[in-house]
GUNU-795649 format. One record per residue (C-alpha): residue in one letter; x, y, z; residue number from 1. Coordinates in steps of 0.5 Angstrom, whole numbers. Each point is the difference from the previous one (the first is absolute). Example, Ala and Ser with C-alpha at 12.3 -4.5 7.8 and 13.67 -1.06 7.14 Angstrom:
BEGIN
A; 25; -9; 16; 1 $
S; 2; 7; -2; 2 $
This chain:
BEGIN
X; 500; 68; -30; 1 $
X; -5; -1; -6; 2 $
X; -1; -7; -4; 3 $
X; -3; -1; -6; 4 $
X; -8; -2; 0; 5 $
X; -1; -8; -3; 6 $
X; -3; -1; -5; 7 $
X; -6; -2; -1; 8 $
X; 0; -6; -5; 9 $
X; -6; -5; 3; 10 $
X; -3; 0; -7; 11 $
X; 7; -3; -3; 12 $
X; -1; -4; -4; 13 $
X; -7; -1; -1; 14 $
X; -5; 2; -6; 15 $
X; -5; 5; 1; 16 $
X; -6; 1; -4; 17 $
X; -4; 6; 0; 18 $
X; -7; 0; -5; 19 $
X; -2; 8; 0; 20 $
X; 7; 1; 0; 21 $
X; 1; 7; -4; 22 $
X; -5; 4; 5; 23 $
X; 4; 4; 5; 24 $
X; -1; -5; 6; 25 $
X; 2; -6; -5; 26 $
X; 5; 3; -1; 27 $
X; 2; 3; 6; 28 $
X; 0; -7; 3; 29 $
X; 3; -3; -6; 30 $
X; 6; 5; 2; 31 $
X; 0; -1; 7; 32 $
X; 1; -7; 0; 33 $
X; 5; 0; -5; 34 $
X; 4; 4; 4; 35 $
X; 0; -7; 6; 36 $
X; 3; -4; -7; 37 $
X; -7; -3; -3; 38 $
X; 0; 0; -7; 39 $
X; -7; 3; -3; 40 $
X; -4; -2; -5; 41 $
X; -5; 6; -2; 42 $
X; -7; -1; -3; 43 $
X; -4; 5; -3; 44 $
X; -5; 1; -6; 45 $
X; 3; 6; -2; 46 $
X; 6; -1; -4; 47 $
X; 4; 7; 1; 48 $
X; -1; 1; 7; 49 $
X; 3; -8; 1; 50 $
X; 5; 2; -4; 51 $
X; 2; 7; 3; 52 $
X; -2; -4; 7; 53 $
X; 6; -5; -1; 54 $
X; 5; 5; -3; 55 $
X; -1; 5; 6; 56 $
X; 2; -7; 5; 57 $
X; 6; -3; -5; 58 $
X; 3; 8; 1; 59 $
X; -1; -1; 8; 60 $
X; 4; -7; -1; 61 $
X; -6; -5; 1; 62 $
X; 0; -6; -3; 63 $
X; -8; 1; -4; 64 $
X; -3; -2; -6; 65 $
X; -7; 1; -3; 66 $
X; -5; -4; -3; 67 $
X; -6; 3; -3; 68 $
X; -6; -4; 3; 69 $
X; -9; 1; -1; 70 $
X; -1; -2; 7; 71 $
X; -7; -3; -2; 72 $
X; 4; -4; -6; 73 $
X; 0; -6; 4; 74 $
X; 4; -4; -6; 75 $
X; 5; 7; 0; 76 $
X; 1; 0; 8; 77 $
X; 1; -7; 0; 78 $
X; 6; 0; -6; 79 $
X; 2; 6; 3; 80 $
X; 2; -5; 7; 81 $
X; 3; -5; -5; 82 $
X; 4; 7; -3; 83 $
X; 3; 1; 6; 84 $
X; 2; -5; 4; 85 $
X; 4; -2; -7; 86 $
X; 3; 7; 0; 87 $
X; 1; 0; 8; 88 $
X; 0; -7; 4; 89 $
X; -6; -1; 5; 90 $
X; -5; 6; 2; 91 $
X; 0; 0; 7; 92 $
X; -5; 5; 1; 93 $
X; -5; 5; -3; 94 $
X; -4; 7; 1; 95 $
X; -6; -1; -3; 96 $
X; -1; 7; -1; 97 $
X; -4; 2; -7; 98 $
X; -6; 4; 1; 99 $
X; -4; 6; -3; 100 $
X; -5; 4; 4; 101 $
X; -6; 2; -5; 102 $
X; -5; 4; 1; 103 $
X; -3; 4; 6; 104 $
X; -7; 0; -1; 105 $
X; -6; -1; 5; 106 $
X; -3; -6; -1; 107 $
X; -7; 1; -4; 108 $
X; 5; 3; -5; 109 $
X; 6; -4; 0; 110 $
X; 1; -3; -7; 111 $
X; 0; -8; 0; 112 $
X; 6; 0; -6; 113 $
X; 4; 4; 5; 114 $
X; -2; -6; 6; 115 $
X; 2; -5; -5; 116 $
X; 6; 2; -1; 117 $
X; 3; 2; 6; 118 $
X; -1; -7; 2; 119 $
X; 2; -3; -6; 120 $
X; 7; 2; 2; 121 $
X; 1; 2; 7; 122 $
X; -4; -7; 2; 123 $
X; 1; -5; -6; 124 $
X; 6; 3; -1; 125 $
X; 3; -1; 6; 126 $
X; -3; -6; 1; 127 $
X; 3; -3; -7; 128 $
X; 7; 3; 3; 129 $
X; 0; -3; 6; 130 $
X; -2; -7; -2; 131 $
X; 6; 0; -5; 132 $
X; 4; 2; 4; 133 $
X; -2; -4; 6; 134 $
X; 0; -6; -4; 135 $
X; 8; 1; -2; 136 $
X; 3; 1; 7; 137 $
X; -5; -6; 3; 138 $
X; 4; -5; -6; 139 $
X; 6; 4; 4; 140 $
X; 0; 0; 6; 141 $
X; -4; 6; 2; 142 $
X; 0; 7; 1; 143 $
X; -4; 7; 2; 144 $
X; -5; 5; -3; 145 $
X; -3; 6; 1; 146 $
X; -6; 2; -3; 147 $
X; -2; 7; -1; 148 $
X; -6; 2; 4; 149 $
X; -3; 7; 3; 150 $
X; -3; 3; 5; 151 $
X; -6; 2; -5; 152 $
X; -1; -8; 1; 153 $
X; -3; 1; 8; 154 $
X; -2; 7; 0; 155 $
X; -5; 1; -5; 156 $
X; 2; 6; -4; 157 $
X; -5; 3; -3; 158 $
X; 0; 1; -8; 159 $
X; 4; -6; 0; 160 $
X; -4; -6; -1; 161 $
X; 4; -5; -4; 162 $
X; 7; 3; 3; 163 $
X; -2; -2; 6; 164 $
X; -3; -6; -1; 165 $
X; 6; -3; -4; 166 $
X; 4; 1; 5; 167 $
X; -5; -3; 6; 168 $
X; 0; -6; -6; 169 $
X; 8; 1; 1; 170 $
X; 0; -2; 8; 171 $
X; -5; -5; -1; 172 $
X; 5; -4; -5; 173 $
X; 6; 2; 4; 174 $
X; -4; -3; 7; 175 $
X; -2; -6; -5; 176 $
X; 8; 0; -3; 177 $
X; 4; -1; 6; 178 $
X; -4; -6; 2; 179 $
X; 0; -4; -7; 180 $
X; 6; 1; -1; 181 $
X; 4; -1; 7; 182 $
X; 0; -7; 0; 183 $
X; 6; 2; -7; 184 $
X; 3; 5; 5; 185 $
X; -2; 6; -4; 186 $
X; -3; 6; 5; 187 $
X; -5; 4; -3; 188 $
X; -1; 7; 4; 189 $
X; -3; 7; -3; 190 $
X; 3; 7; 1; 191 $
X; -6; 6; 1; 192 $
X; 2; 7; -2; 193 $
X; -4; 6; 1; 194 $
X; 1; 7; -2; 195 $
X; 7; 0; -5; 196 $
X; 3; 6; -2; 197 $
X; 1; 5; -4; 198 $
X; 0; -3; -6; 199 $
X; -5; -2; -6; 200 $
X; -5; -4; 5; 201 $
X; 0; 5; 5; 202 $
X; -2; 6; -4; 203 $
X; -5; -4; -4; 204 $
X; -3; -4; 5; 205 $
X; -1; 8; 4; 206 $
X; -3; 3; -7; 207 $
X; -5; -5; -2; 208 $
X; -3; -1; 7; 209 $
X; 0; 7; 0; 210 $
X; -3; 0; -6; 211 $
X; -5; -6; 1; 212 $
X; -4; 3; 5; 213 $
X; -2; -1; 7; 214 $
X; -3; 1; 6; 215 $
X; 7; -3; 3; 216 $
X; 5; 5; -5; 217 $
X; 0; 7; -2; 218 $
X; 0; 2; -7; 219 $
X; 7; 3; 1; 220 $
X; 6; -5; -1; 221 $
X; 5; 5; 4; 222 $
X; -5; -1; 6; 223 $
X; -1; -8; -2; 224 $
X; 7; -1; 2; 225 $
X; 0; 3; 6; 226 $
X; -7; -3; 2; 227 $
X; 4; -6; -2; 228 $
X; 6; 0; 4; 229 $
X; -4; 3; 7; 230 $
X; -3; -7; -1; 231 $
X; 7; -3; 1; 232 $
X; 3; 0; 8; 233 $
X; 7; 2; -3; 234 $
X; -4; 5; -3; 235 $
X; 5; 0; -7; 236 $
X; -1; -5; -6; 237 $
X; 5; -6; 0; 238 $
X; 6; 0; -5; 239 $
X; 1; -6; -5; 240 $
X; 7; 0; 3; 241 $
X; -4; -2; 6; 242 $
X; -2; -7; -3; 243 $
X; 6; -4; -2; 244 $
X; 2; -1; 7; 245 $
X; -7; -4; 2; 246 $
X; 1; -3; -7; 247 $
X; 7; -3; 2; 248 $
X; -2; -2; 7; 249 $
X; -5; -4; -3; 250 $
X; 4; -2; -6; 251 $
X; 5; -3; 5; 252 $
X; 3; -4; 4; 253 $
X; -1; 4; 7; 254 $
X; -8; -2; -1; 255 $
X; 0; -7; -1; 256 $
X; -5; -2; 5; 257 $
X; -5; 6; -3; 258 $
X; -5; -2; -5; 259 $
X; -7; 1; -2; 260 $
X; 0; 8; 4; 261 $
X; -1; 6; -3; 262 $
X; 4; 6; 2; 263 $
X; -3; 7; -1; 264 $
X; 5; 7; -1; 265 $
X; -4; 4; 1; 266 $
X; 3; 5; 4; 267 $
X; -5; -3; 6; 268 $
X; -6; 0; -4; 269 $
X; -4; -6; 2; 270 $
């Protein structure tokens, strides 16, 4: 006798919003949880791919909506909130996701201008999203977010010294978060990907390390992508389908006595 899977709707019900929603993990997990009931509320900088990002969920039947949003405004992010909340009822959880890469250069050669902006939006931006959103589930009784770290904040890739210093500022303000904001039943925890692919950050992550030279890559990116999945136990690079999962798990009501933790997907790089 065969019988029908349950659905899964733990997200029923609940609105989730999702910053850096038009790249392929915000998106990825954007459809993930709409497909357990949440309503999806998408930003992005990018106003055509938001839009394309939306239009391919409402296809799937998932309730979306999208929000063009500078996450270093910090008067947008917080009108955005109140845009939101208007549109859907009270957001229970965030992806704090939005982040950009920058350069890969040494350090005597690393330009400050690709420094500061780096850190512009993947600190100050995350930190102007996460307090808004903090400061609207604490006036309504709680609710759960997952920043986007990497694993480039604890291993020091070379080349890569604003990326990885923002996300190493990501799991200090993670760590900071969950703490300050316990008392107001919010749970603050961090999701630390390593090598995704295939796709855009993929190949342009392996050509410009390529390209940087290094004593630790060669000039080759064919050989850089294999150099790089040889450091991975797995021995194979994560897919973005990979991540909604951790995401939701954290998101969720199956973790509520977890918080303030980092949780890499790595393939078992440590």
């Amino acid at each position: 006798m065969t019988t029908t899977p349950t659905p899964d709707t733990r997200f029923d019900g609940r609105v989730v919003a999702i910053t850096g929603g038009a790249g392929d993990i915000g998106l990825a997990t954007a459809r993930h949880l709409g497909r357990q009931g949440a309503t999806v509320a998408l930003l992005d900088v990018d106003a055509a791919k938001l839009q394309a990002a939306t239009t391919s969920l409402e296809a799937d039947g998932i309730r979306a909506s999208s929000w063009h949003c500078d996450v270093t405004d910090e008067s947008a992010v917080d009108g955005v909130v109140a845009a939101i909340t208007e549109r859907h009822g009270v957001i229970r959880h965030l992806f704090n996701n939005a982040g950009i890469q920058g350069a890969f250069r040494p350090v005597l050669e690393y330009p400050a201008d690709d420094f500061v902006a780096v850190h512009r939006v993947n600190v100050l931006g995350a930190f102007l999203v996460l307090r808004a959103f903090a400061r609207h589930m604490a006036a309504n009784g709680g609710g759960s977010v997952v920043n986007m770290a990497s694993m480039a904040a604890v291993g020091g890739p070379p080349n890569m010294i604003a990326y990885a210093s923002s996300k190493a500022a990501i799991l200090g303000m993670t760590q900071v978060a969950s703490k300050d904001l316990a008392p107001h039943g919010i749970r603050v925890n961090a999701i630390s990907p390593a090598f995704m692919g295939p796709g855009f950050m993929w190949t342009r992550q392996v050509e410009l390390q390529a390209a940087a030279g290094s004593q630790y890559y060669d000039g080759d990116p064919a050989v850089v992508a294999e150099q790089m999945i040889g450091a991975v136990p797995l021995r194979r690079y994560g897919s973005v389908d990979e991540v909604p999962a951790a995401v939701a798990f954290l998101l969720g009501d199956g973790a509520s006595y977890i918080t303030g933790i980092n949780v890499p997907i790595a393939g078992g790089i440590l």
